[in-house]
VMD Tcl script that builds the backbone (N, CA, C; Angstrom):
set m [mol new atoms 183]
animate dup $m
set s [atomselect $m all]
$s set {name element resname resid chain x y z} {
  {N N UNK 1 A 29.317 -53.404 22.210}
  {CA C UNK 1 A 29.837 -52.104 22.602}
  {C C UNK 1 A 31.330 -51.994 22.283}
  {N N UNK 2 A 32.012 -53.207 22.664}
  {CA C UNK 2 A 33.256 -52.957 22.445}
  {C C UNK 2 A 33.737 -52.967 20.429}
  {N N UNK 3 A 33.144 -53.713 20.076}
  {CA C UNK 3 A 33.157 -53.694 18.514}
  {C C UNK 3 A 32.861 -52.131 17.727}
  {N N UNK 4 A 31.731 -51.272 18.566}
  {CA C UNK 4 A 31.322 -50.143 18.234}
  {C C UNK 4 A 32.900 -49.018 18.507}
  {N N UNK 5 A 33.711 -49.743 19.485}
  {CA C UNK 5 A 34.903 -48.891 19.570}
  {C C UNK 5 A 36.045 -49.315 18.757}
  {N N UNK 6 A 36.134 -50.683 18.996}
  {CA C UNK 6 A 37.350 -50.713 17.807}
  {C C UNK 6 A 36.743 -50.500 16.336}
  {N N UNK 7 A 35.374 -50.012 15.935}
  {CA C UNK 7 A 35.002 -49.251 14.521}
  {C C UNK 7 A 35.494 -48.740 14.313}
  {N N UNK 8 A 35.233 -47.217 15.374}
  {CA C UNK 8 A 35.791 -45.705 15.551}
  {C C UNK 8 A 37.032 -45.866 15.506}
  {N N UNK 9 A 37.566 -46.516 15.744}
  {CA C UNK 9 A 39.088 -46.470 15.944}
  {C C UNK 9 A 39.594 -46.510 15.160}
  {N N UNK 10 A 38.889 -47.622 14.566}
  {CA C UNK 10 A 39.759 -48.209 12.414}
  {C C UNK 10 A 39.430 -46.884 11.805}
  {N N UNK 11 A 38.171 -46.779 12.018}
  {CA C UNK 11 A 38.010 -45.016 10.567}
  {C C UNK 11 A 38.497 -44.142 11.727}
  {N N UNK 12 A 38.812 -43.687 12.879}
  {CA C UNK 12 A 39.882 -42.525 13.155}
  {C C UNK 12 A 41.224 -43.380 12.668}
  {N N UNK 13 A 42.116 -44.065 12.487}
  {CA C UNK 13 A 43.190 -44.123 12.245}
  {C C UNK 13 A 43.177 -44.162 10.602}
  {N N UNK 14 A 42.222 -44.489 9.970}
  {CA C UNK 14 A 41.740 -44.409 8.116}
  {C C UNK 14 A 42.126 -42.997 7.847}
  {N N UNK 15 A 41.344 -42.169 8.636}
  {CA C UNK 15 A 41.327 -40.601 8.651}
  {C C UNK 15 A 43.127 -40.181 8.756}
  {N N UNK 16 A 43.039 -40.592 9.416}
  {CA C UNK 16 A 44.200 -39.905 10.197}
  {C C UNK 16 A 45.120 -40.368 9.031}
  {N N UNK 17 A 45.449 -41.390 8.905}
  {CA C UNK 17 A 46.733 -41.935 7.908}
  {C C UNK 17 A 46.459 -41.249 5.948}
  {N N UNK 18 A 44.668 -41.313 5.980}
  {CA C UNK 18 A 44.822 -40.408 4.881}
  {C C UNK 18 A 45.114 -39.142 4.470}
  {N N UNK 19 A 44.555 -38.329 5.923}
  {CA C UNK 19 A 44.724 -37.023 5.952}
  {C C UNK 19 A 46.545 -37.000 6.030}
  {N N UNK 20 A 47.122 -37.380 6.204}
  {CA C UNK 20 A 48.907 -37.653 6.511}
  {C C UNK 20 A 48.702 -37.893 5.239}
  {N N UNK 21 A 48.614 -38.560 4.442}
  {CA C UNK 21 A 49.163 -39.344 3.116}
  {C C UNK 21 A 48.510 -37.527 2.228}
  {N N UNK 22 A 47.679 -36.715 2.414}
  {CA C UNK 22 A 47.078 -35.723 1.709}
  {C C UNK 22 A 47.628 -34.894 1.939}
  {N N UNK 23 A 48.613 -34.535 2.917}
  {CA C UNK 23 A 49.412 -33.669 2.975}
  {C C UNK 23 A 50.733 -33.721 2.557}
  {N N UNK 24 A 51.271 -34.749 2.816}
  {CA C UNK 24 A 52.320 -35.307 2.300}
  {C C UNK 24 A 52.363 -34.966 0.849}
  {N N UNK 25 A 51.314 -35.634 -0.040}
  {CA C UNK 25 A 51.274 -35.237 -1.147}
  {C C UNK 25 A 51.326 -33.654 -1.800}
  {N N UNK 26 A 50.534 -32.928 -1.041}
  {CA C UNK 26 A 50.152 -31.697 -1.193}
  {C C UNK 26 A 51.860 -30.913 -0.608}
  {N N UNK 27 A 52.715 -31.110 0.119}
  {CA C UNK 27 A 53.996 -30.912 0.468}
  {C C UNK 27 A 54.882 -30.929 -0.928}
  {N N UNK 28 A 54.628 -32.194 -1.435}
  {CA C UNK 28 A 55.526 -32.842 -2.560}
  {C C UNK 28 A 55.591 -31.667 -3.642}
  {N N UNK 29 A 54.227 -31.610 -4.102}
  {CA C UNK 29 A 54.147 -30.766 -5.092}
  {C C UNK 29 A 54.704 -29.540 -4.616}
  {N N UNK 30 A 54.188 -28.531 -3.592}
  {CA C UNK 30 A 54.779 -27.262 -3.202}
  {C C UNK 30 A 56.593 -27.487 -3.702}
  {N N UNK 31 A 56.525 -28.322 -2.929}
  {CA C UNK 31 A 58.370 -28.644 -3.065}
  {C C UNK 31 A 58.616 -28.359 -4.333}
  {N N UNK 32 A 57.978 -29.456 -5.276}
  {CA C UNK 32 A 58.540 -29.469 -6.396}
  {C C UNK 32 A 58.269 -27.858 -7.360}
  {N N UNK 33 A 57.198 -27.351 -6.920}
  {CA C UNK 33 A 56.714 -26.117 -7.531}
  {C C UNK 33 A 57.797 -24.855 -7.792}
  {N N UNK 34 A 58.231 -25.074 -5.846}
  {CA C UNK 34 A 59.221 -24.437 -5.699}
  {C C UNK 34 A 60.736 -24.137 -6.130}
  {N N UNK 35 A 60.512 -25.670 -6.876}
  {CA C UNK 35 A 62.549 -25.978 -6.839}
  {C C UNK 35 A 62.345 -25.923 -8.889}
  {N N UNK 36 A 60.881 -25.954 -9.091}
  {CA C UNK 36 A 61.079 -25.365 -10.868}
  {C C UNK 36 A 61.107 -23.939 -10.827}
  {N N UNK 37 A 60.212 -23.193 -10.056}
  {CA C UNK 37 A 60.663 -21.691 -9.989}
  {C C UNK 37 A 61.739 -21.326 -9.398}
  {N N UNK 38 A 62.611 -21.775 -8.380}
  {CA C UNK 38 A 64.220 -21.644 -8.612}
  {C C UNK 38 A 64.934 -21.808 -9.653}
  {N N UNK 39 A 64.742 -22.859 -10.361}
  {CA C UNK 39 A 65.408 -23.120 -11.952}
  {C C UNK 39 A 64.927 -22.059 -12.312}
  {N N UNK 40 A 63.776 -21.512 -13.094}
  {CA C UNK 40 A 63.195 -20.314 -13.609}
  {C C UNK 40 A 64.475 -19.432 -13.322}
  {N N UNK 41 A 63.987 -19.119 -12.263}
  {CA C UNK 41 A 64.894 -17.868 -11.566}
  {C C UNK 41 A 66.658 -18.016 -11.975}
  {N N UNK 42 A 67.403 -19.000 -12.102}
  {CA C UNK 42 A 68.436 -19.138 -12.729}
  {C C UNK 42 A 69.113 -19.370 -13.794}
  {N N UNK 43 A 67.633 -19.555 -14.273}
  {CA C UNK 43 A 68.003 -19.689 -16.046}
  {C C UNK 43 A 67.514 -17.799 -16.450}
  {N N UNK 44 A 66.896 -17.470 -16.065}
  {CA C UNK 44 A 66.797 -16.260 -16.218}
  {C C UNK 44 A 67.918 -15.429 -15.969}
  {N N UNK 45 A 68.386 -15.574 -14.637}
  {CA C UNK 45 A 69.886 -14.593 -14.354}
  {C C UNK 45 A 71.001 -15.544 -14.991}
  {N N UNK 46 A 71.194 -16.403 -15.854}
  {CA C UNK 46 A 72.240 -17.086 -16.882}
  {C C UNK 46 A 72.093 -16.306 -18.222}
  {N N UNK 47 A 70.957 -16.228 -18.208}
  {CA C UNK 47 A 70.181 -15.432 -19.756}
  {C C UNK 47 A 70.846 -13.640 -19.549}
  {N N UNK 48 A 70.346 -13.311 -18.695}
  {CA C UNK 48 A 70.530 -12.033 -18.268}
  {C C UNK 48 A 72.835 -11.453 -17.916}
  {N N UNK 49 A 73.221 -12.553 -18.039}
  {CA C UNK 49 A 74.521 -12.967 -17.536}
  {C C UNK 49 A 75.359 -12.519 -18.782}
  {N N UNK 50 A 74.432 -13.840 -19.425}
  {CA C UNK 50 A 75.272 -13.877 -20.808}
  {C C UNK 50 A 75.042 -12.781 -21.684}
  {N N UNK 51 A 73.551 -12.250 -21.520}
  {CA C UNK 51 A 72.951 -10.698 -22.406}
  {C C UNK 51 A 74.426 -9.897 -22.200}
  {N N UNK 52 A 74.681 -9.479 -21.144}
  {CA C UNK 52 A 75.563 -8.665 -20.326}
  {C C UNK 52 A 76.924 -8.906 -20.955}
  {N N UNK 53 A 77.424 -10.134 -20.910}
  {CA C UNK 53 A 78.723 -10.858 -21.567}
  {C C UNK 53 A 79.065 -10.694 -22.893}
  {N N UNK 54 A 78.334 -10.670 -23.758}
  {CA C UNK 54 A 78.340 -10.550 -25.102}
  {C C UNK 54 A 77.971 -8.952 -25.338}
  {N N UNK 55 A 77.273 -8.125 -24.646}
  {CA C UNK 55 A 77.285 -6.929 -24.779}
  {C C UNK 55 A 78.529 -6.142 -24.624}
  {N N UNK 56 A 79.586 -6.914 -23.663}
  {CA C UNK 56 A 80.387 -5.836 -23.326}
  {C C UNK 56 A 81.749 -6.614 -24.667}
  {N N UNK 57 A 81.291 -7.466 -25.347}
  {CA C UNK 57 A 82.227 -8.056 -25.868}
  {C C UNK 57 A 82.347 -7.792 -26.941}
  {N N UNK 58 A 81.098 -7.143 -27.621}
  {CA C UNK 58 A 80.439 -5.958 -28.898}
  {C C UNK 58 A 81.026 -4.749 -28.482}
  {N N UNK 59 A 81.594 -4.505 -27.618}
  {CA C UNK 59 A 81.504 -2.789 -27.265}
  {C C UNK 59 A 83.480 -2.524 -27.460}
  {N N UNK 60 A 83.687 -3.469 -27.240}
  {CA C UNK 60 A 85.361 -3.749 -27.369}
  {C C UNK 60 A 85.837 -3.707 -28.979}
  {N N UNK 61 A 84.679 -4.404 -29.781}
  {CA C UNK 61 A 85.255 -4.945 -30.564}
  {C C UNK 61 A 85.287 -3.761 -31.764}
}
mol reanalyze $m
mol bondsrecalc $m
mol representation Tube
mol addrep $m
């Protein structure tokens, strides 16, 4: 009986530490998903910066 509990115990803490390790992972990526579509987003308004910069630098000249 007592062996039948420290079973349960090993696969609830198996569970438990994988389901942690599956989120963790699944975190990582979001993160990282997130911090390339910030780059996106600033290489775009650099692009959009410089469009602007050189336009007004044609308009002078």
């Amino acid at each position: 009986m007592e062996d039948m509990y420290l079973f349960i115990i090993v696969i609830i803490a198996l569970s438990l530490i994988y389901n942690g390790y599956k989120r963790k992972k699944n975190y990582d990526i979001k993160r990282l998903e997130l911090e390339l579509e910030h780059k996106k987003i600033d290489l775009e308004t650099k692009k959009i910066d410089y469009a602007r910069h050189v336009s007004k630098d044609q308009k002078h000249v």
